[in-house]
C-alpha positions as CSV (number, residue, x, y, z in Angstrom):
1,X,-26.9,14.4,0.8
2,X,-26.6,11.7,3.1
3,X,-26.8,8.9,0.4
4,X,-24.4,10.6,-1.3
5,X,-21.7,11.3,1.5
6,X,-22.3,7.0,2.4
7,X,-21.6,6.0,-1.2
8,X,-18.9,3.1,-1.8
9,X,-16.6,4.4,-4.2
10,X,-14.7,0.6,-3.9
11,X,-17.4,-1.7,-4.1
12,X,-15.8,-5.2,-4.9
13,X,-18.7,-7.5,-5.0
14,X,-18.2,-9.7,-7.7
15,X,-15.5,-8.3,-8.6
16,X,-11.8,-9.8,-9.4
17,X,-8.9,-8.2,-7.0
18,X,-5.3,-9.2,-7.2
19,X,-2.6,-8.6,-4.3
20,X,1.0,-9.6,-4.1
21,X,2.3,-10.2,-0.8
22,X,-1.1,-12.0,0.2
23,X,0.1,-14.6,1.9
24,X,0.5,-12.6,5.5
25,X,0.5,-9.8,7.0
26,X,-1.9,-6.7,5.6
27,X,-1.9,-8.4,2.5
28,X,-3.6,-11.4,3.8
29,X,-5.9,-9.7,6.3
30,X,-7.0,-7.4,3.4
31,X,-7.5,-10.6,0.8
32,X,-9.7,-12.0,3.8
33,X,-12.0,-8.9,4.3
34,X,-12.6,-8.7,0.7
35,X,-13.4,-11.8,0.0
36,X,-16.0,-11.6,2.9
37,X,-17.3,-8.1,1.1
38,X,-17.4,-10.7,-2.2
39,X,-14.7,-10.2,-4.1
40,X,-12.6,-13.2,-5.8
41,X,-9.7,-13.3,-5.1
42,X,-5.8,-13.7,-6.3
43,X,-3.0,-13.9,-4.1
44,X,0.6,-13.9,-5.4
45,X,4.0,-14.6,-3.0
46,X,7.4,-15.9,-3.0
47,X,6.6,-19.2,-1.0
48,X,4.4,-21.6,-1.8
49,X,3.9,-23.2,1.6
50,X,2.6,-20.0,3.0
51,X,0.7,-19.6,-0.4
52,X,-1.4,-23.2,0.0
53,X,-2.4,-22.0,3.3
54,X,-2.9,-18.5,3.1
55,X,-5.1,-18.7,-0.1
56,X,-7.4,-21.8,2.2
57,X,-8.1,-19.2,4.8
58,X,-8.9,-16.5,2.1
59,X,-11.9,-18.7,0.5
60,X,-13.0,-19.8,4.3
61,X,-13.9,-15.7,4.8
62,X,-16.1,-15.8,1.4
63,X,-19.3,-13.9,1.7
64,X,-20.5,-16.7,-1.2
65,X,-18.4,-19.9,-1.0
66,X,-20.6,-21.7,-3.8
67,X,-19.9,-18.8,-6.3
68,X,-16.6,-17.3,-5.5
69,X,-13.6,-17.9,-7.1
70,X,-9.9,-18.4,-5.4
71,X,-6.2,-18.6,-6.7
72,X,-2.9,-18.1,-5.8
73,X,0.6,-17.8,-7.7
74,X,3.8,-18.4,-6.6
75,X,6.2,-15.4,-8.0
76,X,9.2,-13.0,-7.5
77,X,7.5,-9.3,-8.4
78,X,11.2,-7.7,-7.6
79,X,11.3,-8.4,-11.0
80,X,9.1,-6.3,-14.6
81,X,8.7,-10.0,-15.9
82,X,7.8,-11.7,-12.7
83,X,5.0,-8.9,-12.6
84,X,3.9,-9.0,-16.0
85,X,3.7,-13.0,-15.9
86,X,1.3,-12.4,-12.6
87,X,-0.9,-10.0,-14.4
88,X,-1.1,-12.2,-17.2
89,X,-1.2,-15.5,-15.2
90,X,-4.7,-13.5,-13.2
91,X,-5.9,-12.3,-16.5
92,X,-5.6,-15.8,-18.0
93,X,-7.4,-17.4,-14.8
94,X,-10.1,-14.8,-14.7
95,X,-11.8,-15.6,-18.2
96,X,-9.4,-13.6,-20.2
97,X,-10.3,-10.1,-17.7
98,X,-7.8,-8.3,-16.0
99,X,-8.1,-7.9,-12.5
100,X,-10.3,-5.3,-11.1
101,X,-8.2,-4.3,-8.4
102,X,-5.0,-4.9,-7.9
103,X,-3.4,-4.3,-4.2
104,X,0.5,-4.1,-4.1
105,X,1.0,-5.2,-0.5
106,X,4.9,-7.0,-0.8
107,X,7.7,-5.8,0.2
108,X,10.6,-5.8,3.3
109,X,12.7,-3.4,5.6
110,X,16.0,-3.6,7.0
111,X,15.9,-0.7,9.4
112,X,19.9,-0.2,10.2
113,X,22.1,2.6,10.5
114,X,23.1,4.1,7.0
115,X,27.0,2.8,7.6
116,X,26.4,-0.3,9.0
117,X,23.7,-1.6,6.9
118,X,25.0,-4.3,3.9
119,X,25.4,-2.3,0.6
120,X,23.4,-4.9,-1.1
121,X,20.2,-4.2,1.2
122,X,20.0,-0.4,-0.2
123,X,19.0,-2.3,-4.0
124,X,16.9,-4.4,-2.1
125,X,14.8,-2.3,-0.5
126,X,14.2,-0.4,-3.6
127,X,13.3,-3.6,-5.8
128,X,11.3,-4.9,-3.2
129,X,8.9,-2.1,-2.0
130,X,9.5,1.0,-4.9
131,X,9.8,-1.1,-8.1
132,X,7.8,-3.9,-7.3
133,X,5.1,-1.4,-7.2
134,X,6.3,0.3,-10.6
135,X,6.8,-3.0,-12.4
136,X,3.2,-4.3,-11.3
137,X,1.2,-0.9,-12.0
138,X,3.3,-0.6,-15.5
139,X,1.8,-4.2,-16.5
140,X,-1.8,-3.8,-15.0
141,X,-2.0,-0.2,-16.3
142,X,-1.3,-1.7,-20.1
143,X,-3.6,-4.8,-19.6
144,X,-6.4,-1.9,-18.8
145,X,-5.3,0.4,-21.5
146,X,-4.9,-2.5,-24.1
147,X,-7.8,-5.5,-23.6
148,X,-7.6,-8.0,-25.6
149,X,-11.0,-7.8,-27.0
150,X,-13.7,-5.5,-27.1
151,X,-17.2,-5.7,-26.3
152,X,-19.5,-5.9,-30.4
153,X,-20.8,-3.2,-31.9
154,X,-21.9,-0.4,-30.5
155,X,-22.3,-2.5,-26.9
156,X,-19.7,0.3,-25.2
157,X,-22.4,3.1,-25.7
158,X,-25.3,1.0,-24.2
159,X,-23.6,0.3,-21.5
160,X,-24.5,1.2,-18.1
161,X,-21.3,2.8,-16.5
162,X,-18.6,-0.1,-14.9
163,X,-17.5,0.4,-11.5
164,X,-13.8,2.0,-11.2
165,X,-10.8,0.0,-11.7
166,X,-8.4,0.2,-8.6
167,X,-4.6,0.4,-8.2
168,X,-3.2,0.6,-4.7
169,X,0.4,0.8,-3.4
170,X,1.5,0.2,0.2
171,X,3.9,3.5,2.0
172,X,4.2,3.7,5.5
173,X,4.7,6.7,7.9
174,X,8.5,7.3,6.7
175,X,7.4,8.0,3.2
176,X,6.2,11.3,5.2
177,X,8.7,11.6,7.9
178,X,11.7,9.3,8.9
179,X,14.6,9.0,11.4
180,X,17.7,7.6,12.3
181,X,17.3,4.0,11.2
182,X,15.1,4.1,8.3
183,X,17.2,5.7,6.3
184,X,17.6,2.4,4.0
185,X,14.2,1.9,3.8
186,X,12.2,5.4,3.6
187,X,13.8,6.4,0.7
188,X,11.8,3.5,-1.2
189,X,8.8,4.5,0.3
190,X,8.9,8.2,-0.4
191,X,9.2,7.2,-4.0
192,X,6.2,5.6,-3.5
193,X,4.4,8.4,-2.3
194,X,5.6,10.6,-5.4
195,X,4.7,7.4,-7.6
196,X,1.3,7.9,-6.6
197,X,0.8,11.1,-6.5
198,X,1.9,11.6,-10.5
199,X,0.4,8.8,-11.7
200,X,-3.0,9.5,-10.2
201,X,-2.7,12.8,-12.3
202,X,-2.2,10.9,-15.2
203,X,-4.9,9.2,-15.1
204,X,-7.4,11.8,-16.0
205,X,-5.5,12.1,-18.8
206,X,-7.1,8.3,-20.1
207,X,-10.6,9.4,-18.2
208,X,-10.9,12.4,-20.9
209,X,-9.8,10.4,-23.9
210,X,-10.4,6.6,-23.3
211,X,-14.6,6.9,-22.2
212,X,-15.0,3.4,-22.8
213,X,-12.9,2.4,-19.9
214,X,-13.8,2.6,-16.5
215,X,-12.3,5.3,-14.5
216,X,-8.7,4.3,-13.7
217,X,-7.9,5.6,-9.7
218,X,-5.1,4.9,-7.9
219,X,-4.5,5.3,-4.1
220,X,-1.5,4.4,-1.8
221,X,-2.1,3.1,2.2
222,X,0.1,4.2,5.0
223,X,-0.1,1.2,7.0
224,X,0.9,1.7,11.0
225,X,3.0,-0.4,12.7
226,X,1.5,-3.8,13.2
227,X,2.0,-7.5,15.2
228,X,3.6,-9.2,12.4
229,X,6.8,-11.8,11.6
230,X,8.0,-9.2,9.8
231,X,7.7,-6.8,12.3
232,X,9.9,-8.9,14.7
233,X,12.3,-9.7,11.7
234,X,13.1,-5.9,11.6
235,X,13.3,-5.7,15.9
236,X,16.0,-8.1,15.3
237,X,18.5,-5.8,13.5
238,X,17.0,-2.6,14.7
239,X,19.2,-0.6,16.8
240,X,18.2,0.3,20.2
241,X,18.6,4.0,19.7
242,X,15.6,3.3,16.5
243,X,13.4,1.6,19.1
244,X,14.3,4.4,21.7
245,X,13.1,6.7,18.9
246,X,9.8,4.8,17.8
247,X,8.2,4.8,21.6
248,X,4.8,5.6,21.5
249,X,4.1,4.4,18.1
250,X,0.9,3.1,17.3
251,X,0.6,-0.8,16.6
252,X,-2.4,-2.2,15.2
253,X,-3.4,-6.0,14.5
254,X,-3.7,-6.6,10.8
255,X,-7.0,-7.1,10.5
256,X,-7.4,-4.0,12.0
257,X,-5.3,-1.9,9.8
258,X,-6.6,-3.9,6.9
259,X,-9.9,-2.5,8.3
260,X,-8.9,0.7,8.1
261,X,-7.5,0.7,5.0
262,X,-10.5,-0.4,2.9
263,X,-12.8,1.4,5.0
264,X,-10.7,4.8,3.8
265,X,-10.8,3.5,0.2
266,X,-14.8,2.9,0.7
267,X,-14.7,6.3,1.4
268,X,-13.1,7.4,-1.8
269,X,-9.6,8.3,-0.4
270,X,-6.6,8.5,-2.5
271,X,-3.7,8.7,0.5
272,X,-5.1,6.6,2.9
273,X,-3.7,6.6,6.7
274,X,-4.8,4.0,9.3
275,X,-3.4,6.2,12.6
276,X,-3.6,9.5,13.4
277,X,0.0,9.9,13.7
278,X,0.2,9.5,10.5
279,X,-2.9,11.5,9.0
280,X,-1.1,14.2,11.0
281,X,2.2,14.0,9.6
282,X,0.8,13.5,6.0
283,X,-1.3,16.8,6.3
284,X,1.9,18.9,7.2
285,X,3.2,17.2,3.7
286,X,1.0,17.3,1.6
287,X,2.3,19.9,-1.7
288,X,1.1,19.0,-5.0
289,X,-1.2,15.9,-3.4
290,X,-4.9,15.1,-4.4
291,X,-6.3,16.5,-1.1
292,X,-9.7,14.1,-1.6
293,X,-11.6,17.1,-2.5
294,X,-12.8,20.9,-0.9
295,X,-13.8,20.1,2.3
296,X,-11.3,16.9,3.2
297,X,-8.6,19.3,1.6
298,X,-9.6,22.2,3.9
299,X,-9.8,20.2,7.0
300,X,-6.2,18.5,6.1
301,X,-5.2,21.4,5.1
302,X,-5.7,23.1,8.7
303,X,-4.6,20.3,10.3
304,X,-1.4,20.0,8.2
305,X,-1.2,24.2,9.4
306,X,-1.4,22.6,13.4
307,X,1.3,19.2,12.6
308,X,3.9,21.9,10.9
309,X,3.9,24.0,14.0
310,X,4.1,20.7,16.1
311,X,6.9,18.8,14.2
312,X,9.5,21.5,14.7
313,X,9.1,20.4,18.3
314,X,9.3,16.8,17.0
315,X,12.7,17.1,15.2
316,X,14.1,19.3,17.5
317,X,13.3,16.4,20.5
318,X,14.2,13.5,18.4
319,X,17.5,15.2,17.5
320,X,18.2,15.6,20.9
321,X,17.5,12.7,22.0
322,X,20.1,11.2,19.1
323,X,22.6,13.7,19.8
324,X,22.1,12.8,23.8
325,X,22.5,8.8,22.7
326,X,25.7,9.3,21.0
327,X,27.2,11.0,24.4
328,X,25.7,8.1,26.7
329,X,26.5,4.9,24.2
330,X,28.9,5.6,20.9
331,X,28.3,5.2,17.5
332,X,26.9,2.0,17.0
333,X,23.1,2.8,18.1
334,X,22.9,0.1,20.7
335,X,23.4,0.8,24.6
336,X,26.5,0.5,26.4
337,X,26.4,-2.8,28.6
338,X,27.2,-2.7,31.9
């Protein structure tokens, strides 16, 4: 029982594992920690400066420097053709294979009021965090479900079982629950959620009648607030009644959270959380979900019982203290100056 409740269920040893936005942030402290675990790596951004480093610092964590293998590409996966040429690009790179795992950690947040926020930053946040997700899954999805060649024979029935293919998306705790502030953003990151949850379902359909494949999983990791660039990007145009609103938040290093994540995908998780904020508010949400089996379904299901009873005190005190703001300050969401 024991060896069986310690398996890996994401072993990455050898193993090829792309992620976009790898240049920084969770992406790059998850690219690091795999690599030490063995994994080769392939890291795909927008800049190439950040790219050239990033990608150094990747193959200085390797468990095996002598035998691992390290690449970046530069590319816009807002776009289905930028994400179809990265697939291809890792596919081409990694002797013809398609990547093992593939991570999608991009994305950005503009976290403004609804009216004042620029109307082109609603599209953005969709193309950036929902359909660069989409656009990347649809192309590695196809490169799994369409190889290019096949092993001779009857090699497929001799074959000893391959390890699971991984696809993982990146939400955040507003994909669960958001607030005044986020209402640009969460919207893209709820799809997410709902992304993962029906695609997941569809992939038993291929498990029953593809056998040949490896088992195709995907997963999506709530990331909690961490010490980032792009954190303080967003402190710059959030308003001071979001701030007021996010006190007490939990913020993690990304290593840390990057820690946390793979640890929960070691474990076998589909809906991974890195805080326990953010375990609690998923348990009070989770409907139709993969639950992660009986006895991780009945203990989030209990605790999702406890976090409903508690968050009608949380809305009820987060709409008073918005309601309370407007009184003391206006409108605009920042504080009166003296």
């Amino acid at each position: 029982m024991g060896a069986l409740l310690s398996k890996n269920e994401f072993p990455v040893d050898g193993r090829t594992v792309l992620i976009t936005g790898g240049s920084k942030g969770l992406g790059l402290a998850a690219a690091q920690q795999l690599a030490a675990k063995g994994a080769n790596i392939v890291i795909a951004a927008r800049g190439q400066e950040s790219l050239t480093s990033a990608i150094k610092s990747v193959a200085e964590s390797a468990r095996r420097p002598e035998s691992q293998r390290f690449h970046s590409i530069k590319a816009d996966v807002t776009t289905a053709g930028g994400c179809k040429r990265v697939v291809s690009e890792a596919t081409a790179w990694n002797d013809g294979n398609p990547p093992d795992i593939v991570w999608c950690c991009s994305g950005s947040a503009h976290p403004t009021l609804f009216a004042d926020t620029p109307i082109d930053q609603f599209q953005t946040m969709m193309d950036s965090n929902y359909f660069s997700c989409v656009y990347l899954a649809h192309a590695t999805l196809n490169a799994w479900l369409h190889p290019t060649s096949k092993p001779p024979g009857d090699a497929l029935e001799k074959s000893a079982p391959q390890p699971a293919r991984h696809i993982i998306f990146t939400g955040s705790l507003v994909s669960f629950y958001s607030f005044a502030g986020f209402t640009p953003y969460a919207p893209s990151k709820a799809a997410i959620r709902s992304l993962s949850d029906s695609l997941s379902q569809e992939m038993n359909l291929y498990q029953t009648s593809r056998p040949e494949l490896p088992h195709m999983r995907i997963h999506t990791v709530f990331p909690a607030t961490m010490h980032t660039q792009s954190c303080a990007d967003e402190d710059a145009v959030k308003s001071d009644l979001t701030k007021s609103l996010e006190e007490g938040d939990q913020i993690l290093e990304p290593d840390e959270c990057a820690r946390r994540a793979i640890a929960g995908l070691e474990s076998g998780e589909e809906l991974v959380a890195t805080s326990l904020i953010i375990r609690a508010v998923m348990a009070s949400v989770f409907g139709g979900a993969i639950r992660g089996g009986f006895w991780k379904g009945f203990a989030n299901t209990v605790l999702g019982w406890i976090t409903a009873v508690v968050m009608v005190f949380i809305r009820w005190e987060m709409d008073t203290k918005v309601r309370k703001w407007g009184k003391e300050h206006g409108s605009s969401g920042y504080r009166k100056k003296d």
